[in-house]
C-alpha positions as CSV (number, residue, x, y, z in Angstrom):
1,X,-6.3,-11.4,18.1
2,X,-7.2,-9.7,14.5
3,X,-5.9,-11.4,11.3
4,X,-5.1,-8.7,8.4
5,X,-5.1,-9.9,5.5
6,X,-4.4,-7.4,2.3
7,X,-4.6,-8.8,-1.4
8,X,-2.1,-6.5,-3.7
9,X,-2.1,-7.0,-7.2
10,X,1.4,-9.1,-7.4
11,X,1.3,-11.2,-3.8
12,X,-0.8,-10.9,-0.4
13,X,0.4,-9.9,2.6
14,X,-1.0,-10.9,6.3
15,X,-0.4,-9.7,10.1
16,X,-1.8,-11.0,13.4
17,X,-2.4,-8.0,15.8
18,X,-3.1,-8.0,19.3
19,X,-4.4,-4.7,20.0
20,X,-2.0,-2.7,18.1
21,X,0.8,-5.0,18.4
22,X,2.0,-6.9,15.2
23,X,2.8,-10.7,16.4
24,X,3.6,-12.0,12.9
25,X,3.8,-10.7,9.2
26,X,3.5,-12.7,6.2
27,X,4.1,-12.6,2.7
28,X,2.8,-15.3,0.3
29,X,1.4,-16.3,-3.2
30,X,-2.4,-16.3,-4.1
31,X,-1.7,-19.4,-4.9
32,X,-0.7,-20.3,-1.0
33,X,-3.9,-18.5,0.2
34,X,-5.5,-21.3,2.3
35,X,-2.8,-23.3,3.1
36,X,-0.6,-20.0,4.5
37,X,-3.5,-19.3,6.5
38,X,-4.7,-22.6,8.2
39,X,-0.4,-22.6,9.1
40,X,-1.1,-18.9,10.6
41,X,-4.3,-19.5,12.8
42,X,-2.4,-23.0,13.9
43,X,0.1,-20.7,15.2
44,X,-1.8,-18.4,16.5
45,X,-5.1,-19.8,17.7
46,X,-6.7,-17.2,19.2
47,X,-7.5,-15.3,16.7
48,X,-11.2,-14.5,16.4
49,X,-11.3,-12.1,13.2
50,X,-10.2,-12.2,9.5
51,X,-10.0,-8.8,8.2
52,X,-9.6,-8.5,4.1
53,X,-8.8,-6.0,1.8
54,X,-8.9,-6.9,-1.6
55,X,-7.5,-5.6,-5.1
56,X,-6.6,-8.4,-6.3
57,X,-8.4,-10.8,-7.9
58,X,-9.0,-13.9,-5.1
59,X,-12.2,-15.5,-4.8
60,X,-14.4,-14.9,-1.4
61,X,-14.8,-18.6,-1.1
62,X,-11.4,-19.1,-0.7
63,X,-11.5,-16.8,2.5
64,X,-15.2,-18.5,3.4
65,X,-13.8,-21.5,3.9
66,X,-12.6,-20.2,7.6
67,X,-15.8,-19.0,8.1
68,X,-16.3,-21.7,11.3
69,X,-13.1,-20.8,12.4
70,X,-13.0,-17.6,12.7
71,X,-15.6,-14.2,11.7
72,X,-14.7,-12.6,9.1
73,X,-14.8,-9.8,7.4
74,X,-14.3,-8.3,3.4
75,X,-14.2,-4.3,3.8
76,X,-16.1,-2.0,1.2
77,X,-17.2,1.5,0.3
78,X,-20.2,1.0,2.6
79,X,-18.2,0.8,5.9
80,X,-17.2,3.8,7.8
81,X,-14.2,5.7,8.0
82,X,-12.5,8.2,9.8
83,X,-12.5,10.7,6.4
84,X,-14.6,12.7,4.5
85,X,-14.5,10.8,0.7
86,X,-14.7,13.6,-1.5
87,X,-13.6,11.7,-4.8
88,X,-15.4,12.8,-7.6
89,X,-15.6,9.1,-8.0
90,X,-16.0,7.3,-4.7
91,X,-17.1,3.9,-6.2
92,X,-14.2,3.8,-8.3
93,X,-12.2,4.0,-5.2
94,X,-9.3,1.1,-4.1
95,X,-9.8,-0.1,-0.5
96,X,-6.2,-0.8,-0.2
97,X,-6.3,3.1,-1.0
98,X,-9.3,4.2,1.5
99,X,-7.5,2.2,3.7
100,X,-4.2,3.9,3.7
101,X,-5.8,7.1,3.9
102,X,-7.9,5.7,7.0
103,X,-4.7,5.0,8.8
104,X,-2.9,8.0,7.9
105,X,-6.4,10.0,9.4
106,X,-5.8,7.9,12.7
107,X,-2.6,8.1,13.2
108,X,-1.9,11.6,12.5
109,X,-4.5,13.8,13.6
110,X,-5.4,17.6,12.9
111,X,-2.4,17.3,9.5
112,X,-2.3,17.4,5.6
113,X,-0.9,14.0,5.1
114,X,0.2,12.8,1.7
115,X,0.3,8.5,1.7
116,X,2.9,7.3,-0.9
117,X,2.6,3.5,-1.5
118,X,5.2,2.2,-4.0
119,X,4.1,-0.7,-4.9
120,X,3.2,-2.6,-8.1
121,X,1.6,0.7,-8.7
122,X,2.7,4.4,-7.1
123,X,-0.7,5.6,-5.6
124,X,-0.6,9.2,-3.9
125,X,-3.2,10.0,-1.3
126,X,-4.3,13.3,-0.1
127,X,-5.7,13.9,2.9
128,X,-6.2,17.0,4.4
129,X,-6.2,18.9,7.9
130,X,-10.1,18.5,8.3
131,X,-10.2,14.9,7.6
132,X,-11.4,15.1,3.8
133,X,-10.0,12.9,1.6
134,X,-9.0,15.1,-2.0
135,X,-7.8,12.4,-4.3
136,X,-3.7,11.9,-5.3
137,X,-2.4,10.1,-8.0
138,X,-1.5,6.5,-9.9
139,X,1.2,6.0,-11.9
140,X,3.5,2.4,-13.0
141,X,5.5,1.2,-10.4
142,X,9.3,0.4,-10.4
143,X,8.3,-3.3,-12.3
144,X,5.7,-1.6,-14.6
145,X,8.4,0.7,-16.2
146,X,10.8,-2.2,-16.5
147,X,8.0,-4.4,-18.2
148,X,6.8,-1.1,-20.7
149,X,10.4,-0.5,-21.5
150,X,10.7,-4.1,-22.9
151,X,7.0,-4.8,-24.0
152,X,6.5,-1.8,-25.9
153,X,9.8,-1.7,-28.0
154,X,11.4,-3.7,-30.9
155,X,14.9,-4.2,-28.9
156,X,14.8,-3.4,-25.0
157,X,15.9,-5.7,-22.5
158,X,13.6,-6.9,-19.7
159,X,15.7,-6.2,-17.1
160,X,15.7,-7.0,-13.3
161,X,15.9,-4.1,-11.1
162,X,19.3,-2.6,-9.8
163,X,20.4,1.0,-9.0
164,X,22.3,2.4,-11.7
165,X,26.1,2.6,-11.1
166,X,25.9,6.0,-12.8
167,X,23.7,8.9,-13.5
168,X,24.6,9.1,-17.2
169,X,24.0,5.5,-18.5
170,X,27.0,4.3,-20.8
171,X,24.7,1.3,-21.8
172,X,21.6,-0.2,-23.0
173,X,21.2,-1.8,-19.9
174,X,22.8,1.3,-17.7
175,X,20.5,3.5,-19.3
176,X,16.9,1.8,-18.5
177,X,18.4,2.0,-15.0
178,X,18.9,5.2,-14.7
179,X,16.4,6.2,-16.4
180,X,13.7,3.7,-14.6
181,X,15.1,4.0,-10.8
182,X,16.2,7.9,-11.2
183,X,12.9,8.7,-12.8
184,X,10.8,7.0,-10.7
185,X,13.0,8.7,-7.7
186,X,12.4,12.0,-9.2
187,X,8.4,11.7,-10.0
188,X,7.6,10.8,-6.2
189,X,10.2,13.8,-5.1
190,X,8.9,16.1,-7.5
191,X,5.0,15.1,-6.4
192,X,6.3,15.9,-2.6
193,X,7.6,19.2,-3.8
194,X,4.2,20.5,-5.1
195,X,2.2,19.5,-2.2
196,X,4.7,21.5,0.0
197,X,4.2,24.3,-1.8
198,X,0.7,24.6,-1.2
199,X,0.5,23.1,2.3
200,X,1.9,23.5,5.4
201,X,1.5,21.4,8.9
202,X,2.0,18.6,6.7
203,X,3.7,14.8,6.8
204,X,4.5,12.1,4.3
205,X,4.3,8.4,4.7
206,X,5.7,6.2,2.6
207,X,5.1,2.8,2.4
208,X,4.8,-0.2,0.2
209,X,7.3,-2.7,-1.3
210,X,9.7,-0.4,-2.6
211,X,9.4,2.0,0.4
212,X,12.7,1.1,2.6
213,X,15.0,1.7,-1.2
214,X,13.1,5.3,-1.7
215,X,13.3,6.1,2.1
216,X,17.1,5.8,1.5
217,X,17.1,8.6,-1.8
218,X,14.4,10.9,-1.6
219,X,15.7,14.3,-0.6
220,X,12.4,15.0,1.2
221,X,11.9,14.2,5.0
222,X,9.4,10.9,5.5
223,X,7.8,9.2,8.0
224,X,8.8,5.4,5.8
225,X,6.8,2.1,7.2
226,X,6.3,-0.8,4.4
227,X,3.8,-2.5,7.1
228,X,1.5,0.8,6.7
229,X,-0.8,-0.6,5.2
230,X,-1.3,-4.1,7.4
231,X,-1.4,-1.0,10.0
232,X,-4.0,0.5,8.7
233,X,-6.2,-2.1,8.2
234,X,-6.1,-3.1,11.9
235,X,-6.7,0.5,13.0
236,X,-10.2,0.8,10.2
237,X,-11.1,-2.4,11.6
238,X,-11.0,-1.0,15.5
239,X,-12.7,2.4,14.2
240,X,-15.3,0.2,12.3
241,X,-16.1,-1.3,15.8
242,X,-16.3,1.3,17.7
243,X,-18.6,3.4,15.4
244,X,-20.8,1.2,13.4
């Protein structure tokens, strides 16, 4: 059994795999770290291997301190992957992003594929047909726009999210909703819309936090799966085995 383990930038999130079949999911605080895991490998005590993928900012040691338990294992830049990086940065690089686009490679073979992942941040991945890996985009995710909206002005409201009752806001409050949730709705359709019109044999994956609300109003077709990403990370750690 594998333990994933992904550190986001707002919580982390964990699944045990057996081969490629989730057992448990998880979703904590950082400040839960080492007490949500020793409660995970108590309930599953097989597992043999922690796998990490880190944005956030959590301290190795706190991971280390399994080491007896378990091996484990912090991915990088340095490990291999099924893709082509042809960032003009590669350094700069997330791993929660190389990982998405790693899973995307595996899992949907000879394809342009185009990872969304709404999360604290909307990151786009590109990846095309032959396996090279072109970039995307990052922009503020749903709680971002909120947070600017009310940080960056005299007067706004910070408000908790909620889809807007109507298109045309008749209030303060109705109008950061439709503006926030309609805008955000309308950035990742309009994003979709460009890479269709320069590529064909090609599929969209969605995932992330707010991936099950979008799957629900985008106008374009989607393959959604908010566990992507835990995925993912079990399938680069697999591929890491096998070709290392």
């Amino acid at each position: 059994m594998i333990l994933t383990v992904d550190v986001g930038n707002t919580r982390i999130k964990a699944a045990v795999f057996e081969g490629s079949t989730v057992l448990g999911n998880f979703v904590f605080e950082k400040s839960e770290l080492e007490k949500k895991i020793e409660k995970i490998l108590k309930k599953f005590p097989n597992c043999s291997d922690l796998v990490v993928a880190s944005v956030g900012n959590v301290e190795k040691q706190s991971f280390l301190a399994f080491e007896n338990e378990l091996n484990i294992h912090f991915l990088t830049h340095e490990d291999v992957y099924p893709f082509v990086n042809k960032y003009a940065t590669p350094k700069t690089l997330g791993i929660d992003r190389m990982v998405l686009a790693s899973g995307a490679t595996l899992q949907f073979p000879k394809q342009n594929r185009l990872v969304i992942d709404a999360g604290t941040c909307i990151t786009y991945d590109f990846i095309d047909e032959n396996d090279n890996y072109l970039g995307g985009a990052i922009s503020p995710g749903l709680r971002l726009r909120y947070e600017a909206l009310h940080n960056y002005t005299a007067k706004l409201p910070l408000l908790a999210f909620e889809v807007p009752e109507l298109y045309i806001g008749n209030s303060t409050a109705q109008a950061i909703h439709s503006g926030v949730v309609n805008g955000f709705v309308y950035e990742i359709d309009g994003f979709i819309d460009e890479y269709r019109a320069n590529f064909s044999n090609f599929i969209i994956i969605l995932t992330g936090g707010d991936a099950v609300f979008l799957a629900k109003r985008l106008k374009n077709t989607i393959f959604a799966n908010s566990n992507f990403l835990l995925e993912s990370l079990n399938q680069t750690f697999q591929y890491k085995i096998d070709n290392d």
